[in-house]
C-alpha positions as CSV (number, residue, x, y, z in Angstrom):
1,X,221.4,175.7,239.5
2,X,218.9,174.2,241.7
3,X,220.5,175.0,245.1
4,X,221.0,178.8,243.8
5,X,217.2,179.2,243.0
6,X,216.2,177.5,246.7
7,X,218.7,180.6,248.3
8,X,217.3,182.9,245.9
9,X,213.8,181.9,247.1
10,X,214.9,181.7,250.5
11,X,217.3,185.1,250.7
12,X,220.0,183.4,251.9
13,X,222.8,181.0,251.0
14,X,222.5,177.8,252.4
15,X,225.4,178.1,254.9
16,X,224.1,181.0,256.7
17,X,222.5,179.5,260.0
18,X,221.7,181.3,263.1
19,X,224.8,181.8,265.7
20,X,224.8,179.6,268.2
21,X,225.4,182.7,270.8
22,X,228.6,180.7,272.2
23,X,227.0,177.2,272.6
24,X,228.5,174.3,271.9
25,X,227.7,171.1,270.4
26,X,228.1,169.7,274.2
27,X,225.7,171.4,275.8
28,X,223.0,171.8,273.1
29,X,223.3,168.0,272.8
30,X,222.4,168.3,277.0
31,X,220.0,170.9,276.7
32,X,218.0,168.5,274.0
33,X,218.1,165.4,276.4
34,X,217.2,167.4,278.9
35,X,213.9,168.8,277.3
36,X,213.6,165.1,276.0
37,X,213.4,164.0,279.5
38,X,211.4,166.4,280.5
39,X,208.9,165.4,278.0
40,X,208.9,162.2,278.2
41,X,207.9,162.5,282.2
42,X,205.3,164.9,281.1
43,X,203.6,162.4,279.1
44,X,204.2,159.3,281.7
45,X,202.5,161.8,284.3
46,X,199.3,162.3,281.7
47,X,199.3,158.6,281.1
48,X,199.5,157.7,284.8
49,X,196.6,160.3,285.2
50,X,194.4,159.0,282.7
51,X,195.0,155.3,283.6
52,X,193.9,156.2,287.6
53,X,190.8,158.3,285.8
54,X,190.1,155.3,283.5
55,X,190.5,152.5,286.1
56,X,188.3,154.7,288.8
57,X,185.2,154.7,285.9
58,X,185.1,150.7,285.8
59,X,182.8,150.1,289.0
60,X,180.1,151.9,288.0
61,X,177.8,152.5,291.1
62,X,174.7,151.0,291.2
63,X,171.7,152.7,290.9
64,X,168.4,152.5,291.9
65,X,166.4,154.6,289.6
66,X,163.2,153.9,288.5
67,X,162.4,154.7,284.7
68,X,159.9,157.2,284.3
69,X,158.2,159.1,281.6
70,X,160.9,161.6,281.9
71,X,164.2,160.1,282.0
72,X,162.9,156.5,280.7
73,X,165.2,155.0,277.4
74,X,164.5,151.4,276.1
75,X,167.9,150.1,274.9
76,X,167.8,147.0,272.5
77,X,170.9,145.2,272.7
78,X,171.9,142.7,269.8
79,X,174.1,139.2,271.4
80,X,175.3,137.9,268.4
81,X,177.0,134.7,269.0
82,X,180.1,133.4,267.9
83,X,179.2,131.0,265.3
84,X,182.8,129.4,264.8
85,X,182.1,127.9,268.7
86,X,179.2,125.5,270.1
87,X,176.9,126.6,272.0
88,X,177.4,124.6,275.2
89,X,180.7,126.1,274.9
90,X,179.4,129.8,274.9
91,X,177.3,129.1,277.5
92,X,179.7,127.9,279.8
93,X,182.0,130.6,279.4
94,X,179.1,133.2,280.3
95,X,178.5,131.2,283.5
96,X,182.5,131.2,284.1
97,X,182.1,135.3,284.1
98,X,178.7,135.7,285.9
99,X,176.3,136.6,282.7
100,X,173.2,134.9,283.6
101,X,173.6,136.3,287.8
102,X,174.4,139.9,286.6
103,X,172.5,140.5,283.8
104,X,170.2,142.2,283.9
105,X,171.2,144.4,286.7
106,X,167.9,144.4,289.2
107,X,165.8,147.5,288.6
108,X,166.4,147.0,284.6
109,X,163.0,146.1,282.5
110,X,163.1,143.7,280.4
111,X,160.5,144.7,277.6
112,X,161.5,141.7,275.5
113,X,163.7,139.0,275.0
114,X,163.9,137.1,271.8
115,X,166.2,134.8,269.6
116,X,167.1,135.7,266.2
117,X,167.9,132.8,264.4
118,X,171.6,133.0,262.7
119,X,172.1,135.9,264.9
120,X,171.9,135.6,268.5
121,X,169.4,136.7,271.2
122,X,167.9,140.6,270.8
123,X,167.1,142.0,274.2
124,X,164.7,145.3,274.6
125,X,165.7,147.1,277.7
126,X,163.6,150.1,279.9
127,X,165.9,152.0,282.3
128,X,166.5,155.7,283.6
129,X,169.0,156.9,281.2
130,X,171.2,157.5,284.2
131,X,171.8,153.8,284.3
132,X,173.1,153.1,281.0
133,X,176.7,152.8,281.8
134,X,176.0,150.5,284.7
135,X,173.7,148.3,282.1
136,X,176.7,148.9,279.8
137,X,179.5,147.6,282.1
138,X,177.9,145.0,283.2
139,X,177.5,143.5,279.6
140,X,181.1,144.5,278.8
141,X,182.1,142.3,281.8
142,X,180.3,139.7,281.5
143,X,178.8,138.9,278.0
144,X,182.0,139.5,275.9
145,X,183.5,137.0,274.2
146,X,180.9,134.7,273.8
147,X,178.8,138.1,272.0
148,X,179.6,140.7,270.1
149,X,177.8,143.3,271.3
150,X,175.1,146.2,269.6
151,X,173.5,149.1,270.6
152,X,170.6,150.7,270.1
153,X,169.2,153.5,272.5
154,X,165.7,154.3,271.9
155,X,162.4,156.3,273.2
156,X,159.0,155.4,272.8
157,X,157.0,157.1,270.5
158,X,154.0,154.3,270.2
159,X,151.7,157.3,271.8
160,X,152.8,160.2,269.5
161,X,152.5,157.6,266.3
162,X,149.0,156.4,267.2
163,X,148.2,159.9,267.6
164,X,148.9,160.9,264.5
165,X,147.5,157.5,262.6
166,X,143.9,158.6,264.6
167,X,144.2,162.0,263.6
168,X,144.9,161.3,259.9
169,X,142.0,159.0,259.8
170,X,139.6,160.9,261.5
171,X,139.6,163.3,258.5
């Protein structure tokens, strides 16, 4: 009763299908390995593509932008170290990949630099924001594994805060 109400629903009985117009199985079965293949080099090229885009992006170039009023960003970056390791341990491994020569890349401000006990060290970053991936992939290269690694971009607002803090009371 089921399979009647489905053709019913449909308007057709289940064996109808559309003609074939004089295929056979043979060369549908070719026709489908055919697009297969042809799909499957489609998405080698797009992979091959985005690999060569991705691996061109991983030397950033190196700037040499000053930060100024305008374009200026403070960036605080959270190291916080892998506890289940000892410390001379983490340190050698960021000498083994360069941390302490590359970081941080010359031109960078270093506002502040502290360590947070339990946590790691909390660095406070001024750059151009034009220099954020460089300050980026040089921490990916060179601080991971001994870190994980957080973000915080920033502006300074200490001269739009104070303002207000006068103006309120001045009244």
């Amino acid at each position: 009763m089921r399979a009647s109400r489905e053709n019913e629903f449909f308007g057709r009985s289940c064996r109808s299908y559309p003609p074939m117009h004089g295929m056979s199985i043979g060369k549908e079965s070719a026709m489908r390995s055919n697009r297969r293949t042809l799909t499957m080099a489609v998405l080698l090229a797009g992979a091959l593509a985005l690999t060569s885009t991705t691996m061109a992006q991983t030397s950033p170039p190196q700037g040499n932008a000053a930060p100024t009023a305008d374009n200026a960003v403070l960036l605080t970056v959270f190291f916080k170290h892998d506890q289940s390791r000892p410390l001379n341990e983490l340190n050698a491994q960021l000498d083994r990949q360069g941390f302490h020569k590359a970081f941080p890349p010359p031109g960078i401000e270093v506002v502040s630099w502290y360590v947070m006990m339990g946590i790691g060290q909390v660095i406070t970053l001024r750059l151009p924001a034009s220099r954020l991936r460089e300050v980026n992939r040089v921490i990916e290269d060179t601080a991971w594994g001994s870190y994980r690694t957080e973000f915080y971009p920033t502006y300074d607002y200490k001269a739009v805060g104070m303002a207000q803090h006068d103006k309120a009371t001045a009244n």
